[in-house]
N, C-alpha and C positions, 0 to 999 in steps of 0.2 A: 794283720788287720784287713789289707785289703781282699788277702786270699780266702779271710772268712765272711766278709760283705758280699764276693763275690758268689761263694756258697751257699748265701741266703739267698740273695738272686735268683740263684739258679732253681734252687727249692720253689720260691715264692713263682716264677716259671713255669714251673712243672707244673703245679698245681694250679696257676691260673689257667693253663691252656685244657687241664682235666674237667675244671668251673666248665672254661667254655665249650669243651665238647660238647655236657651233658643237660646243661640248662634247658633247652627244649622239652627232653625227655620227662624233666623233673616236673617241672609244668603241669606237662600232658596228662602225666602219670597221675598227679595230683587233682587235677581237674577231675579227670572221670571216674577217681575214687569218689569225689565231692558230690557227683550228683550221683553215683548209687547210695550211699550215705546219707543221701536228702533225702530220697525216696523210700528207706527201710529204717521203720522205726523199732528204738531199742528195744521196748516191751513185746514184739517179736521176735527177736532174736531171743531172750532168755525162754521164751514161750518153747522156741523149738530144737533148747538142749539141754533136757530135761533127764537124759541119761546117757550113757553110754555105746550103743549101739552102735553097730556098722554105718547104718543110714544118716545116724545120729552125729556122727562123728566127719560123715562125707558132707553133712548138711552145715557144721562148725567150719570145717575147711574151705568148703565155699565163699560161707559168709566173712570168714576172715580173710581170706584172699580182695574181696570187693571192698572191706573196711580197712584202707591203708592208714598203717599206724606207727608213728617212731615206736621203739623197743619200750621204752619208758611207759607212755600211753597204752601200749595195747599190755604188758604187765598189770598195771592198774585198773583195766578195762576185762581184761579175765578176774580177777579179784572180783570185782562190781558184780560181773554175770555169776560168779560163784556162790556170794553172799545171796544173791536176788532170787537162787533155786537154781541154777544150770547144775550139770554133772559136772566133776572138776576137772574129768578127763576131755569133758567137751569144751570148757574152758579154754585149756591149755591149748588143744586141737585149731582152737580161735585165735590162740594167741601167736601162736610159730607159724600159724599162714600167715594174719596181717601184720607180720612182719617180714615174711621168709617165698611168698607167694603174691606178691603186687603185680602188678603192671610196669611201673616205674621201675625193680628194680632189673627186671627183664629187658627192659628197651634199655637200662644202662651198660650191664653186665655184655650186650649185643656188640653197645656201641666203644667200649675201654676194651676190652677182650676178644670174645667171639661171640655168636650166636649159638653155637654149640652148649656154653653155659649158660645160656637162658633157656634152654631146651633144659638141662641138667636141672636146673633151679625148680621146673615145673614137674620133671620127673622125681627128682630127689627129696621134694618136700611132701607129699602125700606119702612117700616112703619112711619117711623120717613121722610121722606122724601114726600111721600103724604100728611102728617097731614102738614108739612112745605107748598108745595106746597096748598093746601084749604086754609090754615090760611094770607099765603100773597096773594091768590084771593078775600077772604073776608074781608078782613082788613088794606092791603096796599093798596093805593090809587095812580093814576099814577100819579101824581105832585111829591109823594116821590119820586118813582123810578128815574122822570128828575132832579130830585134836588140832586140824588144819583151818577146817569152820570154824570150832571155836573161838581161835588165835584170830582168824582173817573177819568175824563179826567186831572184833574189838577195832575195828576201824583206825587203825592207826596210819598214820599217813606216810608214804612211799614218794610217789615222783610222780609231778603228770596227772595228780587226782582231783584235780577241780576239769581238766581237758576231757578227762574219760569218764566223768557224772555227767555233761555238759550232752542232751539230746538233741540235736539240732535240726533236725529233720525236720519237712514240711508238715505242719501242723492240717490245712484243710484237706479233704478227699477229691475223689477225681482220679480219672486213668492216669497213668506213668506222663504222657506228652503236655496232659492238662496242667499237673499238679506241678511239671519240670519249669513250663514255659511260664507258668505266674509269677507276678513278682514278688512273690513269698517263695518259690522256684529259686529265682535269681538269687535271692539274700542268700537263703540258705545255704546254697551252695558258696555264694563268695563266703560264708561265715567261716563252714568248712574246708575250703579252702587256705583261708589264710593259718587259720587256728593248728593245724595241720603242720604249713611250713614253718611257724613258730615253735611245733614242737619238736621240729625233725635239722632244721637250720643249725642247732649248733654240732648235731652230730655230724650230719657232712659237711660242713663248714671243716669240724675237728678231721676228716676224716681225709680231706682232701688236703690241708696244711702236713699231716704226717705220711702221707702216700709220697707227697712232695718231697717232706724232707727225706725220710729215708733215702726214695728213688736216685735222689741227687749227692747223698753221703755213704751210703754203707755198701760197698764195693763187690760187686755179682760173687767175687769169691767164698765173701761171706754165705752166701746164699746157696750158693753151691754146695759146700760141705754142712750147712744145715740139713738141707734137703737130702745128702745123700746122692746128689746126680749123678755122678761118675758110673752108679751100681742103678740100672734101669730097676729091678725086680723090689731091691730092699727100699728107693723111691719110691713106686708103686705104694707099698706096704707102711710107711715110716708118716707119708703125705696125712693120710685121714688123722693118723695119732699126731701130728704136730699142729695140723692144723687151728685145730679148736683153741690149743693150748695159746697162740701165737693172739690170738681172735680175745681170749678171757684176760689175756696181758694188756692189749689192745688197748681196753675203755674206750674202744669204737664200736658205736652199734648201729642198726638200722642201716640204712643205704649209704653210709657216711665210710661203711667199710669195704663197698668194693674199688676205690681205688687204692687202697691197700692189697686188695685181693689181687688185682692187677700188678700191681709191683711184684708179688710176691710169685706169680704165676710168670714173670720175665725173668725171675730168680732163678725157678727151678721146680718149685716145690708143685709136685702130680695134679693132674684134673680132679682128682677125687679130694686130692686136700684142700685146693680152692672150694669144690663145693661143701666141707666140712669146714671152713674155715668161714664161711658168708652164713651158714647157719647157727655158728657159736655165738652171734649178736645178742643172744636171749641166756649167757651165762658167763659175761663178763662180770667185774667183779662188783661196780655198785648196784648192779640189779641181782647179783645175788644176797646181796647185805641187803633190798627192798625183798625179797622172798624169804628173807628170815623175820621179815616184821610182819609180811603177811601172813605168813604161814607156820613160823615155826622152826627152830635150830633144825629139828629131824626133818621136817617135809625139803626143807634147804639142800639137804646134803640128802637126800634123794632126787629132789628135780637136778641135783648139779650129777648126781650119780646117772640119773636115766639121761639127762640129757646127753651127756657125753658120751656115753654108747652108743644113744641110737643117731649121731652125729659122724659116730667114726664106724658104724655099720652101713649110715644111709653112702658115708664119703667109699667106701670099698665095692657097694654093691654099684654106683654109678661110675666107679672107676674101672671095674671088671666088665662090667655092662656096655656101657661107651665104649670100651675098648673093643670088646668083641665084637661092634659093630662097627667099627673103624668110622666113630665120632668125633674122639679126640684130635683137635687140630696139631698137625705135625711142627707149628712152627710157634713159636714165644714171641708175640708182634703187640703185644698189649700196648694202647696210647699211654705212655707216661712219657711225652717227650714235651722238648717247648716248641711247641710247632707256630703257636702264634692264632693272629686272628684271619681269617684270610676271605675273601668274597667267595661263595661255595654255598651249598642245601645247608650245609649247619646254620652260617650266619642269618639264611633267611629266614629259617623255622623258626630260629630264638627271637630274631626281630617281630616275629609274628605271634608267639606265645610271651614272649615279656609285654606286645601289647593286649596279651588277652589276661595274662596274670595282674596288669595295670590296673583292666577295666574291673575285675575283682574285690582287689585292697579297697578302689577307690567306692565300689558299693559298700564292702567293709565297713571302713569308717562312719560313711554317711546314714547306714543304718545301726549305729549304737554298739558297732564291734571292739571299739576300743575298750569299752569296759570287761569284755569278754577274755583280753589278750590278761585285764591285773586277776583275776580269777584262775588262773590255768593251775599255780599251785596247787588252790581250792583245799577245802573238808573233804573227806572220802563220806562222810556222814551227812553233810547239806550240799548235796547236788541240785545245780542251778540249774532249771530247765528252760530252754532259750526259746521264746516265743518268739514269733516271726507274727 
């Protein structure tokens, strides 16, 4: 009894001290997706992906990178843009950046791991999005797709579809500085803001309790012979194919999964499987059972089919890549320890972003957000548009 009290400790530890590294980061990362978000309204975005194209598809990428989205959200929020006239390959293109292409999860991945994989993560994911885009030109056929519209107009409801109907953007015009600094500016942002970490909280919340646990139970040898370490080449090779698989086990997604990724990367398991294992967020298992109600048994077991190729394609071409550039860090130093809270730049930043997340919530509420928080479920069919 005491030896497993002590194990929970140890777990609850690890992961508190992961909380506290990254708390800043999260913030930040959240904030300034909040006011791109305020500033681009959604009847533009569908406006400008309207097909397929190279341009088309780099202008989706973009826009999903700036729209940071839990996995959940930005699924429903491709749907939304599908239904409303986008291309569905521009869709998707929207959807694996803003989740796979943020800011926040780049300054996290910097701060648990290396910098090297937030390099990866911005190289790896435009890559992972063209192999997507080739592989549903050569492979999906357009009956799917009308069979996939038809299924995804019947509006039935998934996760996160009251959050991703929910427009929130500044309503008046005016340059970028005019329309930030109003206090229609302000709401907005704190709205998107909070709306945001209520959708994406329980995924790292979940993400960072099982990084926890694991780190502190399941013994490096385990991990060793998963991985393969002992054999550098068949590592190399083994990392991308496991990765994904380890990631769809998971039921961690969104930013909830790289202190997972971290454990797992103290493990053993290759650069290239970490970054094929941070992108499998988008084919765990209940947002695959939500793409079978958007889209359809067949488009299901093709998104799970493309996805995971171009997953364990994009994880080899960044692990060959990195390598040959002598990227990859030589040494397994991920924070999964309990190091504690200690006076240092971390403690001041988060002192200083927990009081700018404060000042946020606290506009939140005061401007009628709380009603916004019992809606997130929502209709996929009566989207609530938030005047400010």
């Amino acid at each position: 009894m005491v030896r497993a009290l002590e194990g929970l400790g140890h777990a609850l530890a690890l992961a508190g001290s992961m909380t506290w590294e990254i708390t800043w980061s999260l913030i930040l990362g959240f904030t300034l997706s909040a006011v791109v978000q305020a500033v681009v309204r959604r009847e533009t975005v569908v406006r400008l992906l309207g097909d397929d194209r190279p341009k088309t598809l780099a202008l989706a990428t973009g826009l999903g990178a700036a729209s940071s989205s839990c996995s959940y959200a930005a699924v429903a929020l491709a749907r939304s843009l599908f239904r409303q006239g986008a291309s569905f390959t521009a869709a998707l293109a929207f959807e694996i950046a803003s989740t796979n292409l943020v800011v926040e999860l780049g300054i996290i991945l910097a701060l648990l791991i290396a910098w090297q994989f937030t390099l990866a993560e911005f190289v790896g994911g435009p890559i992972m999005i063209v192999l997507m885009a080739v592989a549903f030109r050569l492979f999906v056929r357009r009956r799917l797709v009308d069979a996939a519209r038809r299924q995804a107009d019947r509006g039935l409801a998934g996760s996160m579809e009251g959050h991703a109907a929910m427009d929130m953007s500044i309503a008046s015009g005016g340059s970028f500085w005019r329309r930030l600094l109003s206090p229609g500016g302000y709401t907005s942002v704190s709205h998107i803001f909070v709306m945001e970490w209520a959708a994406v909280i329980r995924d790292v919340a979940g993400g960072l309790l099982i990084a926890g646990a694991i780190g502190a139970w399941v013994p490096d040898t385990f991990w060793r012979h998963l991985f393969l370490t002992p054999h550098p080449l068949a590592a190399r090779l083994w990392g991308p194919v496991i990765g994904p698989v380890i990631s769809l086990l998971s039921f961690v997604c969104s930013i909830g999964n790289v202190p997972l990724a971290a454990v797992l990367w103290n493990g053993g398991i290759s650069f290239g499987g970490v970054v094929a294992f941070i992108f499998a967020d988008l084919i765990i298992i209940p947002i695959l059972v939500i793409y079978r109600k958007y889209y359809g048994t067949a488009m299901m077991f093709a998104l799970l089919g493309i996805f995971y190729a171009t997953m364990v394609a994009g994880g080899y071409i960044i692990e060959f890549l990195f390598g040959g550039l002598g990227l990859i860090p030589a040494e397994r130093a991920a924070k999964v320890t309990d190091t504690g809270v200690h006076w240092n730049y971390t403690t001041v930043l988060n002192i200083v972003f927990l009081l700018l997340a404060a000042a946020l919530v606290v506009r939140f509420f005061r401007s009628g957000g709380a009603a916004m928080l019992k809606m997130m479920g929502g209709d996929p069919d009566r989207p609530e548009r938030h005047a400010h």
